[in-house]
MARFINU-127056 format. One line per field, with one value per residue (C-alpha): y, x, z negated; residue number from 1; residue in three letters. Coordinates in pm, 1 decimal. Example, Ala and Ser with C-alpha at 12.3 -4.5 7.8 and 13.67 -1.06 7.14 Angstrom:
v -450.0_-106.0
u 1230.0_1367.0
w -780.0_-714.0
resi 1_2
resn ALA_SER
END
This chain:
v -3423.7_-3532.6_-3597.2_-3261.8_-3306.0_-3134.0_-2822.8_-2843.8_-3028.6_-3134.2_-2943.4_-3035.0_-2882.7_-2921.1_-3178.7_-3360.0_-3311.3_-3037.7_-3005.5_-2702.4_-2387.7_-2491.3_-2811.4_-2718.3_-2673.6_-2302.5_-2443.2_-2505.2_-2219.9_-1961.2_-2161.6_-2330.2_-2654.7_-2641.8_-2927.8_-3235.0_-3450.6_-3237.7_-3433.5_-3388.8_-3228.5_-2916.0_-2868.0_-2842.4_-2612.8_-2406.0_-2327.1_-2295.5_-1998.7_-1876.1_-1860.3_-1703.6_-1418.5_-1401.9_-1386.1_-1669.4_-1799.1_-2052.5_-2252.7_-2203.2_-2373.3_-2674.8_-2673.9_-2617.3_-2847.4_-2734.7_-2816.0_-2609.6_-2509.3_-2265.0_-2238.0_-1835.6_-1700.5_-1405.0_-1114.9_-910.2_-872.9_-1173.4_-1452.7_-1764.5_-2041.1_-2035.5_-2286.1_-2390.4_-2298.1_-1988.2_-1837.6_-1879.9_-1651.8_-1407.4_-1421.2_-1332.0_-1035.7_-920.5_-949.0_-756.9_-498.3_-470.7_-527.6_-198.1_-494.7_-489.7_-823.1_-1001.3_-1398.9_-1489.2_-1895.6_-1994.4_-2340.3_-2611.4_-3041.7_-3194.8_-3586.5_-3770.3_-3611.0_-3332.2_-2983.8_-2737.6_-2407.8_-2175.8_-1833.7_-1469.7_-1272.1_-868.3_-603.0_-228.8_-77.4_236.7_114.6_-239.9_-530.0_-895.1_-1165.2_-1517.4_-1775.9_-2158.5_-2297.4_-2696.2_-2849.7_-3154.4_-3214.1_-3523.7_-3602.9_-3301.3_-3043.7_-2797.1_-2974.6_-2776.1_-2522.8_-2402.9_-2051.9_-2037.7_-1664.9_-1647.2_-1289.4_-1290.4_-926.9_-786.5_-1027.9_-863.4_-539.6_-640.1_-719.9_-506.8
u 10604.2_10684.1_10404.9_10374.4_10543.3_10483.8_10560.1_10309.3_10018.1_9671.2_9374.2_9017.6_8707.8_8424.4_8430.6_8745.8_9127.3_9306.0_9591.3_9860.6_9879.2_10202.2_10066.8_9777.3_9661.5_9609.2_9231.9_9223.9_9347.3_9136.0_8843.4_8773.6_8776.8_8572.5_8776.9_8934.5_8619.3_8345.3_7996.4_7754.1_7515.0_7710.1_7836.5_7484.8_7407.1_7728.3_7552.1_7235.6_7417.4_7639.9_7314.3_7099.8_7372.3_7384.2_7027.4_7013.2_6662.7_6686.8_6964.1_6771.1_6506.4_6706.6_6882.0_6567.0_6277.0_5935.2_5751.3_6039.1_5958.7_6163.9_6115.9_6217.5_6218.8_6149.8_5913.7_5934.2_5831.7_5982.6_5936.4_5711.2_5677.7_5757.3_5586.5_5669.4_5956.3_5720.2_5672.9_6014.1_6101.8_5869.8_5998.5_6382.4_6215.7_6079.7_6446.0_6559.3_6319.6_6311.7_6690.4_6720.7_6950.6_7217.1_7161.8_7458.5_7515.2_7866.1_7931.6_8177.1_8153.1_7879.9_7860.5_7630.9_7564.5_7282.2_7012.1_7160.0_7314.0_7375.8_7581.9_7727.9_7661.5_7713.3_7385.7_7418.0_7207.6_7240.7_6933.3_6994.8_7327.0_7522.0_7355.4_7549.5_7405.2_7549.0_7308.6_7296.0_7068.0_6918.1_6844.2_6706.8_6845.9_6756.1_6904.2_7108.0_6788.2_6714.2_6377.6_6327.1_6552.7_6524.0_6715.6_6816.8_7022.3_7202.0_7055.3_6709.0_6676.1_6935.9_6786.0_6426.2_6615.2_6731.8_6392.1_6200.7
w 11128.0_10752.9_10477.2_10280.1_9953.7_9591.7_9713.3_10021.1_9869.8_10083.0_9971.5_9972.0_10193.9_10147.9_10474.0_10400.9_10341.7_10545.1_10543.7_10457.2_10682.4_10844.6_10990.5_11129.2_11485.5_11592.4_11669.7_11326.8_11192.2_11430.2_11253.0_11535.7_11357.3_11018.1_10894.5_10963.9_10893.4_10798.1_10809.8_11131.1_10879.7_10774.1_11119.7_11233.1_10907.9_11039.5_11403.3_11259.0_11043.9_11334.8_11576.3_11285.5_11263.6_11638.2_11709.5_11925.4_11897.0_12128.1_11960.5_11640.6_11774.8_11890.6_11500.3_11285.0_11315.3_11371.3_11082.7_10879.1_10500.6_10319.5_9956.6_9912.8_9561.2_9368.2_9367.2_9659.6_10008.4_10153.3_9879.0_9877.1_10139.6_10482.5_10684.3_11026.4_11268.5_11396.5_11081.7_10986.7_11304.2_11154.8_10836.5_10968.2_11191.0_10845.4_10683.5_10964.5_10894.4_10530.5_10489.0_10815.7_11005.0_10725.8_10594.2_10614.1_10509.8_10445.5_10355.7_10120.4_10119.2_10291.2_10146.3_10304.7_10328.3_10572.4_10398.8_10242.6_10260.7_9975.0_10077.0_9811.1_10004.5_9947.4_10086.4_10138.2_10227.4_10195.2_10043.5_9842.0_9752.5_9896.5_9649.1_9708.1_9587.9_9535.1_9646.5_9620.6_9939.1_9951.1_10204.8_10371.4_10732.5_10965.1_11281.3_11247.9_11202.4_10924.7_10753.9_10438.7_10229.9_9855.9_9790.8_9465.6_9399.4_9127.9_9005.7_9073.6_8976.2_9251.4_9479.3_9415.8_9472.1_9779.8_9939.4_9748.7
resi 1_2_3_4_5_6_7_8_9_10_11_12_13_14_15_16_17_18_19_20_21_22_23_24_25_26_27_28_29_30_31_32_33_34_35_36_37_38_39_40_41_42_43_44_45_46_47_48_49_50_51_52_53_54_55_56_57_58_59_60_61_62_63_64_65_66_67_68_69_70_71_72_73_74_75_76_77_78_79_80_81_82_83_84_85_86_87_88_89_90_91_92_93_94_95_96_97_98_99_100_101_102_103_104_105_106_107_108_109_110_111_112_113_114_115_116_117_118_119_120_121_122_123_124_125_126_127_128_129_130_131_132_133_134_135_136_137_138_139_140_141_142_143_144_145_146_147_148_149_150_151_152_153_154_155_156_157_158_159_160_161_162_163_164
resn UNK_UNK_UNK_UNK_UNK_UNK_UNK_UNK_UNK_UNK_UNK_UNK_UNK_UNK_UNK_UNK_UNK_UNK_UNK_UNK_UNK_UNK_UNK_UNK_UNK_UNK_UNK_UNK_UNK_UNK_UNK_UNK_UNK_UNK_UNK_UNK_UNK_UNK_UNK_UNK_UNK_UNK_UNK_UNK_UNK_UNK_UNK_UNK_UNK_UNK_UNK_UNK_UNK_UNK_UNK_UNK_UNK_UNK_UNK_UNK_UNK_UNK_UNK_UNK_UNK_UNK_UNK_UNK_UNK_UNK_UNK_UNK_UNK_UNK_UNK_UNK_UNK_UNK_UNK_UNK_UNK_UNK_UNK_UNK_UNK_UNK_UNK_UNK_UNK_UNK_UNK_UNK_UNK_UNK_UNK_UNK_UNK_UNK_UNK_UNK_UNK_UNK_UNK_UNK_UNK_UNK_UNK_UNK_UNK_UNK_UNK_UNK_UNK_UNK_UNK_UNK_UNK_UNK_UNK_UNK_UNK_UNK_UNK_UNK_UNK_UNK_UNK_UNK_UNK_UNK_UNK_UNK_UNK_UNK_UNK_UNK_UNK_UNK_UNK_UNK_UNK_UNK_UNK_UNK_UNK_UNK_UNK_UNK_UNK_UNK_UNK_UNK_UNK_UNK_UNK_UNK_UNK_UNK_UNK_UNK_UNK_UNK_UNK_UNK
END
């Protein structure tokens, strides 16, 4: 295999370099493989986010620690604090509810660091109407576990609308 030239540059992830359609695995491009060297951190963001969607409690529990506090903003039916792994179970049973199951969460990209992980999301839900929202999340991690999070949408009126 050659070094991609000009006309095949590398592009940059969020984890690392990966490289050009062409040369990559078929792991890799099934998504599979997030990306060549993509910190422990947002891999363990990226199964707490594929287990959240799945409804698999008991790998939640194993990815998000159990004094958990979510920082949720806004004015509606779901915002303010979330304390402690528990609650935070609650407080997706009350998404579920409020949201009739159509929430969706859709990642577009996830850095992350030792202590860090901030995600540039697209949140959905169908209310009346579809509202999207585009959402920057912050977290703290440790030892691979979800310790606090700080939602910050980017249109805190359609994000009232879509847990109001």
């Amino acid at each position: 295999m050659r070094c991609p030239g000009p006309s095949q540059p590398l592009h940059l992830a969020a984890g690392g370099v990966t490289l050009p359609h062409r040369y990559r695995t078929p792991a890799l491009r099934r998504g599979r493989i997030r990306s060549l060297d993509e910190h422990p951190n947002a891999t363990a963001y990226r199964r707490t986010a594929d287990a959240f969607r799945a409804g698999d409690r008991e790998s939640l529990r194993g990815l998000i620690d159990d004094d958990v506090v979510w920082h949720v903003p806004g004015e509606n039916r779901l915002s303010g604090d979330v304390r402690g792994r528990d609650a935070l179970f609650e407080w997706f049973d009350r998404l579920r509810a409020v949201t009739g199951g159509t929430f969706a969460l859709e990642e577009h990209d996830v850095l992350a660091n030792d202590k860090h992980v901030v995600v540039l999301s697209r949140m959905s839900a169908v209310r009346t109407s579809p509202i999207t929202v585009d959402v920057v999340s912050v977290f703290h991690f440790r030892d691979g576990r979800q310790l606090e999070r700080w939602l910050l949408p980017a249109d805190p009126d359609a994000w009232n609308r879509m847990f109001a």
